[in-house]
C-alpha positions, -999 to +999 in steps of 0.1 A: -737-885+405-718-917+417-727-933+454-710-915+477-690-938+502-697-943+535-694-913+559-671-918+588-680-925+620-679-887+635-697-873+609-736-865+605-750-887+574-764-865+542-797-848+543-829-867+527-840-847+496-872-841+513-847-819+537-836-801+507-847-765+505-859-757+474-878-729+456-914-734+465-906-752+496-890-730+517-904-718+553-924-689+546-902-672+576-873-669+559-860-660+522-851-689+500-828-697+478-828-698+443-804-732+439-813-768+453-786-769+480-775-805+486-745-811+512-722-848+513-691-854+527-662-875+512-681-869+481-661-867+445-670-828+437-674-827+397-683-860+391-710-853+366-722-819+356-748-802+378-775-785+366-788-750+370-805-750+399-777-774+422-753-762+443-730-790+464-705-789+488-687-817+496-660-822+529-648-846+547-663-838+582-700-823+581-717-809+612-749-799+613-784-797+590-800-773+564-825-764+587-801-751+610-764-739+609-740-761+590-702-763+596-678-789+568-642-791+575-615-806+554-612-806+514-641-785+513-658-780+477-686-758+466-694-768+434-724-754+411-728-751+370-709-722+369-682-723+401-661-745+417-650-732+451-625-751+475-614-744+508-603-755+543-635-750+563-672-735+551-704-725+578-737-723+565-757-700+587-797-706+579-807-672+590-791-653+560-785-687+538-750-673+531-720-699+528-685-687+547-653-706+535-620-695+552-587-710+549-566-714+514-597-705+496-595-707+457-624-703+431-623-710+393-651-699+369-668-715+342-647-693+320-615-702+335-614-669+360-589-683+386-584-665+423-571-672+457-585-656+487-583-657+524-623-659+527-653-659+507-684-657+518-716-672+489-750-661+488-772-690+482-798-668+477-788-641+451-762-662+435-735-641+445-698-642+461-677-621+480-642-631+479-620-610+505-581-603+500-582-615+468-554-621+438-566-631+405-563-632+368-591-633+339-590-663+308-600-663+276-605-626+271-602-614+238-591-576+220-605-571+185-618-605+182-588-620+188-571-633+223-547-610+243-508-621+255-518-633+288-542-624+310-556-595+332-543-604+367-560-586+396-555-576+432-575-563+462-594-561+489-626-573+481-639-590+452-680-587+447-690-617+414-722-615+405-746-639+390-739-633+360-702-635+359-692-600+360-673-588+389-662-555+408-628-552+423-628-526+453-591-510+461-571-525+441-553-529+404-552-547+375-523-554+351-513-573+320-480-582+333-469-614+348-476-614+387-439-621+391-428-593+374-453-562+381-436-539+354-469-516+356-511-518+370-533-497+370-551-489+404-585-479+415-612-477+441-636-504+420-627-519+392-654-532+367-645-570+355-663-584+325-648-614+311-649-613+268-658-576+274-643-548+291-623-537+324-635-504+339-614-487+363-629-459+384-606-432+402-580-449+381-542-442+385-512-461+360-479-467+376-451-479+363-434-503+389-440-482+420-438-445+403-471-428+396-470-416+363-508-407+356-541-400+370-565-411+347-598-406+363-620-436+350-600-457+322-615-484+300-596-512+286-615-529+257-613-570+257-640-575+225-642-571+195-674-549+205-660-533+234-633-521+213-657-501+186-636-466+194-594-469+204-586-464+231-551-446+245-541-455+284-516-428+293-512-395+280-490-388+247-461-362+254-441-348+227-426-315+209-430-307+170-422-273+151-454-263+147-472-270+178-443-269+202-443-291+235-476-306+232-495-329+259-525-349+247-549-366+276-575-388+274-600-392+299-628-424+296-660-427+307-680-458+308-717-463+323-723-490+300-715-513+271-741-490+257-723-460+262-685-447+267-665-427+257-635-402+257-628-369+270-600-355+256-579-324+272-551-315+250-519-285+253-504-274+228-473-247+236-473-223+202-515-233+193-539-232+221-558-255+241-580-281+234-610-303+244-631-326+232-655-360+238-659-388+213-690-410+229-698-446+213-740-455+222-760-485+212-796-497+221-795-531+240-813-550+215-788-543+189-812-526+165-790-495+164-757-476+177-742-442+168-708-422+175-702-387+183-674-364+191-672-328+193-635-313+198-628-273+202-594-253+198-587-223+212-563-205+205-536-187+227-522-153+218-490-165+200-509-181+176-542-151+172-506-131+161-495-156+137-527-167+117-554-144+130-575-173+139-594-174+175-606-207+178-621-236+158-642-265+165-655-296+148-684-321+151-700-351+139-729-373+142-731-412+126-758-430+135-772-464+120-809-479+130-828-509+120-864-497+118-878-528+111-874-567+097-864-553+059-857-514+064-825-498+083-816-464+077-784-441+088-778-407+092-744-387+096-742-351+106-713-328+106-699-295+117-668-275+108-664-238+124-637-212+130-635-178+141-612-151+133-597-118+148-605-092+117-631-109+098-656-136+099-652-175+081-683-191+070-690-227+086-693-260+067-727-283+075-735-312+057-759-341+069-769-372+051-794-398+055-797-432+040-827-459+037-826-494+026-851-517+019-841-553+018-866-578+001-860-613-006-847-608-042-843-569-041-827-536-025-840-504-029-820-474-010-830-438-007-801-415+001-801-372+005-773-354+013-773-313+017-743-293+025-738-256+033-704-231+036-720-193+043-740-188+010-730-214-010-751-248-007-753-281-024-784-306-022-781-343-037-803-368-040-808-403-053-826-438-052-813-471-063-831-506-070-819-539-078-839-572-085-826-606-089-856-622-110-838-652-116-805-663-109-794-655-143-811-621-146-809-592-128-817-556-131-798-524-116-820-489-120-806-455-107-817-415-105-798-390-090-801-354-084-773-328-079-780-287-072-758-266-064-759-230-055-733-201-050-735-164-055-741-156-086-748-187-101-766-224-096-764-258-111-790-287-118-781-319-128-803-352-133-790-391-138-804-420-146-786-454-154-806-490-157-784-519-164-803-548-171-774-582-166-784-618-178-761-651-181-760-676-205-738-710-206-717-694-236-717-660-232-730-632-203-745-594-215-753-563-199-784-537-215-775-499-202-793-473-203-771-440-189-784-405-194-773-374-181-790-339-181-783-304-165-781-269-167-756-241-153-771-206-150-754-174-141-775-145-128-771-108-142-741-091-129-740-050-129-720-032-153-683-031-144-678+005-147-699+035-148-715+038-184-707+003-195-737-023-204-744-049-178-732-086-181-759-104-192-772-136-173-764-173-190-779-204-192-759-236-203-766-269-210-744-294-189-753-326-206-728-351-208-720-388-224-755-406-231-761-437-234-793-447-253-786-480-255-758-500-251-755-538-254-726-559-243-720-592-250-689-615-235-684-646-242-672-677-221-637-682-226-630-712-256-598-722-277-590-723-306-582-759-309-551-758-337-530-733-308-543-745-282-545-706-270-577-693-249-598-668-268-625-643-254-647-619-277-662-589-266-692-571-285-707-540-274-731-522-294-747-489-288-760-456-297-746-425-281-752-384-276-719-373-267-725-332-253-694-336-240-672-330-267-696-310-290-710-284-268-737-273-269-749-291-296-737-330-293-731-352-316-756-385-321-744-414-339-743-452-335-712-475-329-701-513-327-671-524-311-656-556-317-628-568-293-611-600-288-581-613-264-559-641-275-539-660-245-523-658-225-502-683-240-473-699-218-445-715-239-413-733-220-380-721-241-352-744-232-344-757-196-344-726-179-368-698-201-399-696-209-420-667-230-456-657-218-478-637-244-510-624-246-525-606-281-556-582-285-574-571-313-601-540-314-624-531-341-646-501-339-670-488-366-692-456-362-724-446-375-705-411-386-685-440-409-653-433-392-633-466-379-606-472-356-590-501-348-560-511-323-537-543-324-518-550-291-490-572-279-475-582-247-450-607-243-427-614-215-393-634-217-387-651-183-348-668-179-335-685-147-302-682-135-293-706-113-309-710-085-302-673-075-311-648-100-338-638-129-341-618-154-372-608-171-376-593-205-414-572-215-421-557-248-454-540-249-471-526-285-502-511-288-505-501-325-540-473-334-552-465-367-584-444-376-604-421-360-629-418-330-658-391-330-660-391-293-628-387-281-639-385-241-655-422-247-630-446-265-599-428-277-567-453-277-530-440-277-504-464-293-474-471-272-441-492-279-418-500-246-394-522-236-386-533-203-364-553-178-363-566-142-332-581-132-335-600-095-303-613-076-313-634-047-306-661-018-337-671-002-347-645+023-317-636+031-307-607+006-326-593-026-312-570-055-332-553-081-329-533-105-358-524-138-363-497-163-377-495-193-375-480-231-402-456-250-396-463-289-421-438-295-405-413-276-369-424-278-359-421-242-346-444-216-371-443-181-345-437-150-332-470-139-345-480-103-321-495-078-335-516-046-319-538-023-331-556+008-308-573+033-328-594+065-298-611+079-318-621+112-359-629+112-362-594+133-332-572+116-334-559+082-319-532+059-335-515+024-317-493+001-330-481-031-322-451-055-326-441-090-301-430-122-318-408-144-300-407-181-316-375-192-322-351-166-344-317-170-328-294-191-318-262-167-332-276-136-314-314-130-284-332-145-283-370-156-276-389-123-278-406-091-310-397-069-312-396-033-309-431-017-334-444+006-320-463+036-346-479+061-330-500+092-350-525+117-331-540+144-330-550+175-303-530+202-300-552+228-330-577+246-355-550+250-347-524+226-361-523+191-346-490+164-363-482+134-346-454+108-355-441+081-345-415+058-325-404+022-289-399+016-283-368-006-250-376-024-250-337-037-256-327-007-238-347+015-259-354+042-293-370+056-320-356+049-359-365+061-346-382+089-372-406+112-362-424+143-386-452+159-369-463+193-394-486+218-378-503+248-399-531+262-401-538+297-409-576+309-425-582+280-452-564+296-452-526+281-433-503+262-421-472+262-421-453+226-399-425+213-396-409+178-385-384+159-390-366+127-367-342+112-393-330+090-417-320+113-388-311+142-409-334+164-403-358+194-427-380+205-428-401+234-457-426+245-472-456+258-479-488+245-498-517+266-485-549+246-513-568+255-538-545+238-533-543+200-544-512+189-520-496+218-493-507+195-506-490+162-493-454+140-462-464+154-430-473+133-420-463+095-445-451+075-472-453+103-476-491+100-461-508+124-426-522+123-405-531+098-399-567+108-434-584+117-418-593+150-423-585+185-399-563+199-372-572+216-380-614+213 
């Protein structure tokens, strides 16, 4: 720290450091406090950074000692490694070594927090401050890893920070909106700060400019990547649909820690029932493990016991993931399904799984069982895999699994093993597989059908399938062949194989080689403004049964420019098959012969035509001729159309002709309102049909409020959308997927 200048002439000069009460020091009479408090007036606060255990003030009038009270008047700073505090006037009382600044107070945090206050009182001792009618706003939090619009301003009462930066808020709010324009907050008795983490607010209340619109209980907005493991939904989503009728979903958080929150969720549906439900995030503190839960029941009202017969459902699930040691984690996952009925009685569905992996230096080894259950009909799996790196170049893959399955009358058994052993070479790279496959299906005895007749006999099949036993597959580095200058990769693969799959019960055993190559693909310039890309293959494959088959393909596109606003594109693809395959299921090859176009009209980003079909020579028919169109006259405003022309029709069921059109619309109406539409144009009927309306109206850039409808589902929704919280903002728009036009509304 630089000299400090001379005090004036009415002020006391700075303490010795022998004066200095320090940890270890201290009079045993009294606590002490945990920071090396050092006082100076006309001093230059922030000069050089202090460290830990240093806190300063500086003023320009300083009355008084350490060792007794302490009073500094003008420009006051208090100024540690964390804080810096500034003020018109700050006493030090040495019986409860607690600083009091009054008078224009304002603190910033090492984080950038920011807040004004009309007094503050700081606990040398515990490292804590109280800040008393207290405005503020929160930097550098982040949502989902990434940083929020803005900031989280704040208001209230009191304002407790505690050592280690986190802060509670007692009556007041918190909002996303600029201070200026308050469009909504959220209020509460005490509100949780943690910067980069989380806001908690408890006995929690959202208003939109002064009108309550919900109580929410305790609410938790997420500002972390980590915080933000579940979504979570502010205010409640009001709506009406067909099926359910007016609906009302609620969600009610919980927090008691980063390590565990959650959801409750209470839920009305007008023609279904009721429903409730909790979805709880937990985690240990030393990151070795964290789970999810939820359970969520339905019960049913009496329209709809009338309509489906069904009481009441319910559904759970159980995800947990654990590290149980430096090399070995494991997971488990749990799930229930359940439903009961008026009249009869619907089995439940259970099915758990558990996985263990062992990570080595060079190697994985996992162990994974799974078992599911539905009244009297089960399934068990099981399996375990290994893979070794021995050398950079080599590697080796082996697998067994285990499926059983039982239902009345009949169970299943089925074993797999696969081992794929890789290795790379500078010329070429090959793979050694071993895949084998092995079962049985057996059917109990069932009683004779009628009275007299003989019973059915029990069964017992083999379910073998494809085997493997080897294979070897070479691939070679790509290399030219240097007269065309064309790339050229060959393919061998070599094998013996038991194919039950085809030849039940008995198989069929024999030996093949395949020999494939690719030639190109080769890029040729044709003229100023075309140019031809091909690409040829050739595939040779001879079996042990001395049956052959071989294939010759072709694929050639012809690319022409016109202008600098259109293209048109030209693809003829030929696959031509001769011989005969004994395994059928494994390698057989259809021949095709099409040709097809793409013309594109365009002007930058401003419009786009296409149309594209394409001919079957084989089958002598024209494809149906697809139509699209895409018009973005403004950044934020666009409009698609596209249909189809089918030439042929179905015979008795549709004539040659026009489909439906698809129209989609993005634009904005107006500052603050943004309309997406979506929907299809039946020319034979004359009308609209699967109609969808997306209408959000955005208020101070702050939130928005979010209304659509579907006429498929005869439903009307209207919710909430916080615009400084991403995931507020998601299943929202065409499709489900956002807007149109990457754009924010209404900007």
């Amino acid at each position: 720290m630089s000299p400090s200048p001379p005090p004036p002439v009415f002020a006391t000069t700075a303490p010795n450091s022998d004066e200095y009460p320090t940890t270890g020091n201290a009079p045993e009479s009294g606590p002490q406090p945990s920071q090396t408090f050092a006082v100076s007036p006309n001093a230059s606060p922030g000069a050089t950074p202090l460290p830990p255990d240093v806190v300063l003030i500086t003023a320009d009038r300083v009355v008084g000692s350490l060792k007794s009270d302490m009073t500094a008047d003008g420009h006051v700073h208090l100024t540690t490694n964390s804080v810096d505090i500034s003020g018109d006037q700050a006493v030090y009382t040495a019986s409860d070594k607690i600083v009091r600044m009054t008078g224009h107070v304002h603190f910033v945090g090492a984080d950038g927090d920011t807040a004004t206050a009309s007094s503050l009182a700081f606990d040398t001792v515990k490292s804590t401050i109280a800040l008393y009618d207290v405005a503020g706003q929160t930097s550098a939090v982040t949502f989902q890893g990434a940083p929020i619009q803005g900031y989280v301003y704040f208001k209230g009462k009191e304002l407790d920070v505690a050592a280690n930066g986190s802060s509670v808020l007692h009556h007041g709010w918190v909002t996303t909106c600029s201070l200026d324009h308050v469009a909504y907050h959220i209020s509460g008795k005490e509100i949780d700060i943690h910067p980069g983490d989380r806001v908690v607010a408890h006995s929690s209340a959202l208003y939109l400019g002064n009108f309550l619109v919900a109580a929410l209980g305790i609410v938790v907005l997420p500002l972390s990547a980590v915080a933000a493991h579940r979504e979570s939904v502010i205010a409640p989503r009001l709506g009406y649909n067909a099926t359910e009728g007016v609906f009302a979903r609620t969600y009610i958080s919980f927090y008691r820690s980063p390590y565990y929150y959650g959801t409750y969720h209470v839920d009305y549906f007008q023609k279904v029932g009721v429903g409730l439900g909790m979805d709880v995030y937990f985690a240990r503190q030393d990151g070795k493990g964290s789970g999810y839960a939820s359970f969520y029941t339905l019960q049913n009202n009496a329209y709809q016991r009338s309509l489906t017969g069904q009481k009441s459902s319910e559904q759970v699930t159980l995800n947990v993931d654990q590290l149980l040691g430096h090399h070995v984690s494991g997971s488990l996952q749990l799930s229930y399904s359940g439903q009961s009925v008026v009249a009869s009685s619907i089995p439940s569905t259970t099915t758990a799984g558990i996985n263990l992996t062992h990570s080595g230096a060079r190697s994985t080894t996992s162990y994974v069982g799974n078992v599911s259950t539905t009244g009297s009909s089960s399934s068990l799996g099981a399996s375990v895999n290994h893979i070794i790196n021995f050398t950079p170049t080599f590697s080796q893959s082996i697998g067994l699994q285990f499926q059983g399955n039982t239902n009345p009358g009949s169970y299943s058994r089925q074993v797999n093993f696969t081992a794929d052993t890789h290795f790379t070479a500078p010329l070429f790279d090959g793979d050694l597989v071993i895949d084998t496959s092995h079962g049985e299906q057996i059917t109990d005895p069932q009683p004779a059908p009628t009275a007299g007749a003989t019973p059915i006999p029990g069964t017992v099949a083999d379910t073998q399938g494809f085997q493997k036993v080897p294979e070897l597959t070479l691939r070679s580095r790509p290399f030219q062949i240097s007269s065309l200058r064309l790339p050229l990769t060959v393919t061998v693969t070599d094998g013996i194989y038991n194919d039950q799959f085809d030849y039940r019960p008995t198989g069929i055993k024999t030996s093949r080689l395949d020999i494939s190559s690719q030639i190109g693909s080769a890029f040729f310039p044709l003229g100023p403004n075309s140019d031809i890309t091909a690409t040829g293959t050739i595939r040779q494959d001879m079996y042990g049964t001395g049956d052959l088959l071989g294939t010759i393909g072709e694929s050639v596109e012809l690319r022409t420019l016109f202008g600098s606003h259109a293209d048109n594109t030209l693809s003829y693809d030929e696959l031509s098959v001769r011989g005969y395959t004994p395994m059928p299921s494994f390698d057989s090859a259809s021949g095709q012969d099409q040709l097809g176009e793409v013309l594109n009209v365009y002007s930058g980003s401003t419009y786009r035509f296409s149309a594209s079909t394409n001919y079957d020579f084989h089958q002598k028919l024209l494809s149906p001729v697809s139509y699209q169109f895409l018009w973005q006259p403004t950044p934020v405003t666009s409009v698609s159309l596209g249909t189809t022309y089918d030439p042929n029709g179905v015979a008795g069921v549709q004539r040659p002709g026009y489909g439906p059109t698809n129209i989609s619309l993005a634009t904005p109406i107006g500052k603050n309102d943004y309309l997406e539409f979506q929907g299809d144009y039946d020319f034979k009927l004359h009308g609209l049909q699967n109609q969808s309306y997306f209408l959000t109206h955005t208020v101070e850039d702050c939130y928005q409020i979010r209304v659509a409808y579907r006429q498929a589902l005869k439903e009307v929704d209207f919710s909430l959308n916080l615009l400084a919280f991403p995931n507020q903002a998601v299943n929202f728009g065409i499709n489900n997927s956002g807007p149109i036009i990457n754009q924010s509304f209404g900007q």
